[in-house]
C-alpha positions in Angstrom: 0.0 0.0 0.0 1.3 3.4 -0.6 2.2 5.6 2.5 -0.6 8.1 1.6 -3.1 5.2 1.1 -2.2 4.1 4.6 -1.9 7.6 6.3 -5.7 8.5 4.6 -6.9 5.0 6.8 -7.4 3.5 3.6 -9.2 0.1 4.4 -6.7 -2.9 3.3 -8.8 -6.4 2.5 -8.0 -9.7 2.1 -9.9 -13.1 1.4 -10.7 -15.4 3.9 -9.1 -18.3 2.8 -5.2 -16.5 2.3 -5.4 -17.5 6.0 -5.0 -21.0 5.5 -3.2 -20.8 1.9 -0.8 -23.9 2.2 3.2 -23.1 2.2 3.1 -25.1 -1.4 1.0 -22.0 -2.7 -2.8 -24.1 -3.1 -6.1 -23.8 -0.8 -8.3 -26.1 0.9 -11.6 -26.4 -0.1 -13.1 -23.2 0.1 -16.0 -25.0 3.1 -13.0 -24.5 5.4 -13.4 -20.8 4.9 -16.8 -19.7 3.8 -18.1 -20.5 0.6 -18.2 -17.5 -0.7 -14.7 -16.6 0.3 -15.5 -13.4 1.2 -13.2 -10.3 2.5 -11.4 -9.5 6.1 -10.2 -6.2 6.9 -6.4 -6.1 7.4 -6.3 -3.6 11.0 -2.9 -2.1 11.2 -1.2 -2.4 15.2 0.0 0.8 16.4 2.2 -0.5 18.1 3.5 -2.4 15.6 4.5 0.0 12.3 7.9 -0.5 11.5 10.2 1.5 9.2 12.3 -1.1 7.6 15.9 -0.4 8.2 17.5 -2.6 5.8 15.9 -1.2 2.7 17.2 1.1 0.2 13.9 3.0 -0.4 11.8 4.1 2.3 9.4 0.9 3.2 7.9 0.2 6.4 5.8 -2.9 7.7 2.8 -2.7 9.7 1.9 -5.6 11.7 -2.2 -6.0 11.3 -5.4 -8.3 13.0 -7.3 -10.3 10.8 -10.8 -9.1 11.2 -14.0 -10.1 10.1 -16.0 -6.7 8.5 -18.5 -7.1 11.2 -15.3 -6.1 13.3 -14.7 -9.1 15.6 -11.2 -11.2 15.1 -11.4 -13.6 12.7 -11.0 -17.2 13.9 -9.0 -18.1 11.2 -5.7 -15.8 12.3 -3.4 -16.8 14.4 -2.5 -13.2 16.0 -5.9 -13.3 16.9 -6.3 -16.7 18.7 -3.1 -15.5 20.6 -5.1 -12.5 22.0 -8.4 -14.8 23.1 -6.3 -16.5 25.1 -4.5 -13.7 26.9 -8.0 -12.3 27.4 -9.0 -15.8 29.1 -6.2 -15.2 31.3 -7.2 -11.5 31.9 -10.9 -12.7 32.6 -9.1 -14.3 35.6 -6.9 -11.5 36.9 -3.9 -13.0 35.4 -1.2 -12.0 32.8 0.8 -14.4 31.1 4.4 -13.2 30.6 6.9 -15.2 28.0 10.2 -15.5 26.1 11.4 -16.9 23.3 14.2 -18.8 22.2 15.1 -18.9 18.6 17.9 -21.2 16.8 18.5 -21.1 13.1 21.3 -21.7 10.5 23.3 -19.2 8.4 24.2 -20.7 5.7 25.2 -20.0 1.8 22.5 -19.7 -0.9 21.3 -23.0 -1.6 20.0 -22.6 -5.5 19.6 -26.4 -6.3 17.4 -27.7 -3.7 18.7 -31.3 -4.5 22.3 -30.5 -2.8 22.6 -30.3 0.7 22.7 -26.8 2.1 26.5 -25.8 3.1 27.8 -23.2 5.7 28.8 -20.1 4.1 32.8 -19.1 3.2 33.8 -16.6 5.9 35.8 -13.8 6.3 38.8 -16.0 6.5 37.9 -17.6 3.1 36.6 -20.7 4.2 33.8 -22.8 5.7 33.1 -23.4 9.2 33.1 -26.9 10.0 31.3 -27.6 12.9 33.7 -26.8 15.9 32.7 -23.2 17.1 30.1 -23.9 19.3 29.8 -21.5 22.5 33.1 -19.9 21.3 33.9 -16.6 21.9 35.0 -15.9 18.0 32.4 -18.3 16.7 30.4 -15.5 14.7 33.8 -13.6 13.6 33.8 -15.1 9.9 30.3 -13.7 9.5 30.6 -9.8 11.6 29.2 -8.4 9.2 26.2 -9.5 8.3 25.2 -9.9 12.5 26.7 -6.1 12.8 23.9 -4.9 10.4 21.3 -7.5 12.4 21.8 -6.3 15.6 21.7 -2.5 14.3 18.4 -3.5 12.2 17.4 -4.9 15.9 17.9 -1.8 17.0 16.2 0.2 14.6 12.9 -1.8 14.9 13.0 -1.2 19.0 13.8 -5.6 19.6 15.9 -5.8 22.6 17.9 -8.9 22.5 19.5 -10.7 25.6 22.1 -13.8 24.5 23.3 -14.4 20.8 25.5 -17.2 20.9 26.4 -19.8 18.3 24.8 -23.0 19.0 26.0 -26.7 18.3 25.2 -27.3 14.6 27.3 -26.1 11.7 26.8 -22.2 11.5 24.1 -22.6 13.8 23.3 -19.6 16.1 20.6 -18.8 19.1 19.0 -15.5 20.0 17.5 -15.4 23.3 14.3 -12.2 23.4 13.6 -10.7 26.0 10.3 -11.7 28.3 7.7 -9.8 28.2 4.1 -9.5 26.7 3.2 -12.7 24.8 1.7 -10.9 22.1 4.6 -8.2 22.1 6.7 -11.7 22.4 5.0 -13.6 19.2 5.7 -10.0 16.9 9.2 -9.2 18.2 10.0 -12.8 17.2 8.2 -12.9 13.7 9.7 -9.5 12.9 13.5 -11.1 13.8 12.7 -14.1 11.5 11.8 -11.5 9.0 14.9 -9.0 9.6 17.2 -12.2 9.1 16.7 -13.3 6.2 16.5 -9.7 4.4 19.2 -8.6 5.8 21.0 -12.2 4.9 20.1 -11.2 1.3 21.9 -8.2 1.5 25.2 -10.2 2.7 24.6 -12.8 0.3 23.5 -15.5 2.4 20.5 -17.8 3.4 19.0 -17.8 7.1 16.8 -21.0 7.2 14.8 -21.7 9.7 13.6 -25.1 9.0 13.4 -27.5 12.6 16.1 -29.6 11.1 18.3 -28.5 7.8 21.0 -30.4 8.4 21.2 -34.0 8.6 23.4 -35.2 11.2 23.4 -32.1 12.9 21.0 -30.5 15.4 18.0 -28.9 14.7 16.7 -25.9 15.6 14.2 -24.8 18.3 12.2 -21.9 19.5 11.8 -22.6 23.3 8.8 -20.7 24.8 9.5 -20.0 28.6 6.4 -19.3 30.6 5.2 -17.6 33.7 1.8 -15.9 35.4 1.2 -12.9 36.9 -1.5 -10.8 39.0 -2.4 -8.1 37.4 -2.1 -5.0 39.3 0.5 -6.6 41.8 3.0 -8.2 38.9 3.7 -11.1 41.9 4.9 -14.7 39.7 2.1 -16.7 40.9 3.9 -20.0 40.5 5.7 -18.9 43.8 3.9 -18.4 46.9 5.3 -16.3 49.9 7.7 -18.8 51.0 9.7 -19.1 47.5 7.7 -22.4 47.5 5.8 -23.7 44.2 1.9 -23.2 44.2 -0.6 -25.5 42.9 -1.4 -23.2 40.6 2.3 -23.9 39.1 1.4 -27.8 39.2 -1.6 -27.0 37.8 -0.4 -25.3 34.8 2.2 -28.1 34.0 -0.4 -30.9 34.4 -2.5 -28.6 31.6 1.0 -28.4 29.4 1.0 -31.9 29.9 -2.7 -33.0 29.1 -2.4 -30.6 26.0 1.1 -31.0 24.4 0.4 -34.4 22.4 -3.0 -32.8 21.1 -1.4 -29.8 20.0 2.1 -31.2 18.4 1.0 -30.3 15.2 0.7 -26.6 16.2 4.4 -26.8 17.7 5.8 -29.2 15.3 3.8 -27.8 12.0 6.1 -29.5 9.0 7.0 -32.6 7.8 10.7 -31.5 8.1 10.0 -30.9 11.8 9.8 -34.2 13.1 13.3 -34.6 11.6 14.3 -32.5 14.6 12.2 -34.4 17.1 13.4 -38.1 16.2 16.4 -37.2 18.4 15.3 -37.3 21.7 17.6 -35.3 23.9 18.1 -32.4 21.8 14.8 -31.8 21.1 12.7 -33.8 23.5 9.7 -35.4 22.1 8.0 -36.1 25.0 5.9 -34.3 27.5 7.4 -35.2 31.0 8.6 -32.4 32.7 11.8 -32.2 35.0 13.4 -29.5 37.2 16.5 -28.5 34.7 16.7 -31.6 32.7 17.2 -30.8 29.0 15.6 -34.4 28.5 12.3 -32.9 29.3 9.9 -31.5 27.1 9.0 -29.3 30.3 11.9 -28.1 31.6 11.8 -26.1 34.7 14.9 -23.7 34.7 17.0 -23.4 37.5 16.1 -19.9 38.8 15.0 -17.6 41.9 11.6 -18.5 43.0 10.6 -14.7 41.4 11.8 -15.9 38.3 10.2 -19.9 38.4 8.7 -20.8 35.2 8.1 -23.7 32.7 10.1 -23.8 29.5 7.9 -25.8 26.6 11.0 -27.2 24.5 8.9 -29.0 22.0 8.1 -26.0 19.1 10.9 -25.8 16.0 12.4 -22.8 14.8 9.2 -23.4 11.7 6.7 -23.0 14.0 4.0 -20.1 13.8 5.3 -17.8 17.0 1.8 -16.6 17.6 0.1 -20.2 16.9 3.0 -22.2 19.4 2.9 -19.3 22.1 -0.9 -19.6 22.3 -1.6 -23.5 22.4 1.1 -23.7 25.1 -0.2 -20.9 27.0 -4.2 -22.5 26.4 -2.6 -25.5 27.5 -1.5 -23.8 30.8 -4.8 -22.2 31.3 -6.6 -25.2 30.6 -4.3 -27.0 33.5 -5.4 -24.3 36.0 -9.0 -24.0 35.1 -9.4 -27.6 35.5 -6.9 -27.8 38.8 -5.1 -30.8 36.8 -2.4 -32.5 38.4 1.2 -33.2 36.7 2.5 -36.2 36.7 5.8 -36.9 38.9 8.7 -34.8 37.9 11.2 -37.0 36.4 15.2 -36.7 36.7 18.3 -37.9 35.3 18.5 -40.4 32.8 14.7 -41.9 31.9 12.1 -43.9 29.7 9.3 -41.8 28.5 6.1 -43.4 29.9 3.4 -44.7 26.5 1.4 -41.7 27.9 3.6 -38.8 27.9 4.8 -39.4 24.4 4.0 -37.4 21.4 3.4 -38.1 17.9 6.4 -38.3 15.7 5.2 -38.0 12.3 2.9 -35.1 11.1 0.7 -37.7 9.7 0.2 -38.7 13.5 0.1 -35.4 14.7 -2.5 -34.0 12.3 -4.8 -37.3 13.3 -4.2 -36.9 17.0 -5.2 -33.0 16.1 -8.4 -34.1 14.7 -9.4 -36.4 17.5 -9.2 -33.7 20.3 -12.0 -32.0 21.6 -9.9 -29.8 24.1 -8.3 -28.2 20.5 -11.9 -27.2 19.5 -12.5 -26.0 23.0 -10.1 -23.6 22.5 -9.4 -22.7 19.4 -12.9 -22.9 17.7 -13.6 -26.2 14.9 -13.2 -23.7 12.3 -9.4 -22.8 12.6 -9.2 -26.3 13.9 -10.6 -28.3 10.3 -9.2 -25.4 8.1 -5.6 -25.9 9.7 -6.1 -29.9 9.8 -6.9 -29.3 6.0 -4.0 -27.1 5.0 -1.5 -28.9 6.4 -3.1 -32.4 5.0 -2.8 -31.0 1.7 1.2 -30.2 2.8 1.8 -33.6 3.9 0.4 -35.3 0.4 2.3 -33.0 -1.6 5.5 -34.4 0.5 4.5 -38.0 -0.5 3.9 -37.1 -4.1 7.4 -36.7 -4.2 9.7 -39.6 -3.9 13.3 -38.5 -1.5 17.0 -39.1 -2.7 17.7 -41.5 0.2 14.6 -44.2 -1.2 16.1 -44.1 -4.8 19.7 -44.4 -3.0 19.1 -47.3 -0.5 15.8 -48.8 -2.2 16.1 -49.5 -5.6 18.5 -52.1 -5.5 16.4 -53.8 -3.0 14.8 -57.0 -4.8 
């Protein structure tokens, strides 16, 4: 839109069914999203208009609801399922407050999809091979391009805490800053965004698939949780004593009576079970453990001001808005219903048949379809249409036949 349009308050529409356009390009059937397909108004966030450092000409982005022209949210967007359920927490006197934690690669442009993607050459002329993790000088071959991300940070008001390089080959984390869960969901779609335009610019790739590399670790987007009162700000997972409430059990046993409905939400691609087939980096389970990566609820060691539950199942490919607001309607669930957790488990450990999770999308998406406590929450309509978009994902996968079957299958009598 041009900057007058927008200034004038020019309305900006959009069809109902662009909502649940598969990442292949195609659509459901259009009974997922009205028949008739008809128009939602695009409402620009205040809060959320960004002048968009890294371009050349003057652009900016403006962050907008989905809304039906009758002028409630639509059902169908993810921004706005996020903000029913901090509402449901707000009908209770309670404010969710979370952080994110985002891995992905930086790699060199990848322009046959049929080769493996490959670090990029560095400063010093060559490729990094895998042995930088944690280090100190582990992002030196590639300053520039993170000097211009962390000014284009800057620029668009994203505080960051931790960058570090993580264990996989040109693999690095940024940790946000808590805060606001929807302020939390944008701040971390706008940094997916910033890197890979401002990787263009240095002529690289950022990919943030859950698992690019084959043996090599995938990448995550942790979501650490907390509660508080509104009004008082107290963390109401602690109680005066620095002691955990039930209201902290409660909301782990709803994490944990939600997490294998809602793996499909976290876990959204076929490439993202890749990442979840290897247990201890990326936990595919939903027990829950005080400061046991092993856990797919990990309680960090911290003060008791500061006790909260980190969800470690969502991939780097997840929707922010979409993971942030099934684990946090998990939570609420968990507390509305005063559910009890299971037994906090420690060390080395077997995951029990009922805390494991699907582990193909194909299981996910049928798991998805059987839950009733999705519908509660999210509505049947963003339920079926997402079911359906994501079906018609997975069967464009299988129409497709990978180099490992013709490499370890056709000789096979």
């Amino acid at each position: 839109m041009t900057a007058e349009g927008f200034l004038e308050g020019r309305r900006l529409q959009l069809a109902r069914g662009v909502l649940l356009q598969c990442i292949m390009g195609g659509y459901p059937p259009a009974r997922f999203y009205g028949s008739d397909d008809g128009d939602l108004a695009l409402v620009a966030d205040p809060a959320q208009i960004h002048r968009l450092p890294w371009s050349d000409e003057p652009r900016a982005m403006a962050i907008c609801d989905a809304d039906e022209l009758s002028g409630e949210s639509s059902s169908l967007s993810t921004r706005g399922q996020l903000k029913a359920v901090i509402a449901r927490y707000a009908a209770h006197g309670l404010a969710p407050v979370v952080a994110t934690e985002l891995e992905f690669f930086v790699l060199a442009p990848n322009t046959d999809p049929t080769q493996p993607f490959r670090p990029p050459v560095g400063l010093d002329g060559r490729r990094e091979d895998g042995q930088s993790a944690f280090s100190v000088s582990s992002n030196n071959g590639l300053r520039p391009f993170f000097s211009e991300v962390y000014k284009c940070m800057a620029a668009l008001g994203l505080p960051r805490d931790t960058f570090m390089h993580e264990m996989g080959v040109s693999q690095f984390e940024i940790n946000l800053l808590h805060g606001d869960p929807l302020l939390l969901a944008d701040q971390t779609f706008l940094f997916k965004h910033l890197l890979k335009e401002v990787a263009l610019k240095h002529g690289l790739s950022v990919v943030c698939m859950a698992k690019p590399l084959a043996h090599t670790p995938g990448s995550s987007m942790h979501i650490h949780q907390s509660i508080v009162e509104i009004g008082s700000g107290k963390n109401v997972f602690t109680d005066s004593n620095g002691e955990p409430t039930a209201m902290f059990r409660h909301f782990i046993g709803g994490q944990q009576a939600g997490l294998a409905d809602f793996t499909a939400l976290f876990a959204p691609n076929v490439n993202s079970y890749q990442r979840l087939c290897h247990p201890y980096a990326s936990p595919n389970n939903a027990c829950w453990s005080h400061d046991n990566r092993a856990a797919g609820l990990r309680i960090p060691a911290s003060s008791p001001a500061a006790r909260r539950v980190e969800n470690r199942l969502p991939g780097a490919d997840a929707n922010p808005y979409l993971a942030i607001a099934a684990s946090l309607a998990a939570g609420l669930h968990g507390i509305e219903q005063e559910l009890e957790p299971s037994a906090a488990i420690q060390g080395e450990f077997a995951v029990p048949d009922n805390l494991a999770l699907p582990c193909t999308l194909h299981a996910a998406l049928e798991r998805l379809k059987r839950s009733q406590l999705a519908r509660e929450l999210f509505g049947s309509e963003f339920i079926e249409g997402y079911i359906a978009s994501k079906t018609m994902e997975l069967t464009s996968f299988f129409d497709e036949i990978t180099p490992w079957e013709r490499r370890v299958l056709a000789a096979q009598a």
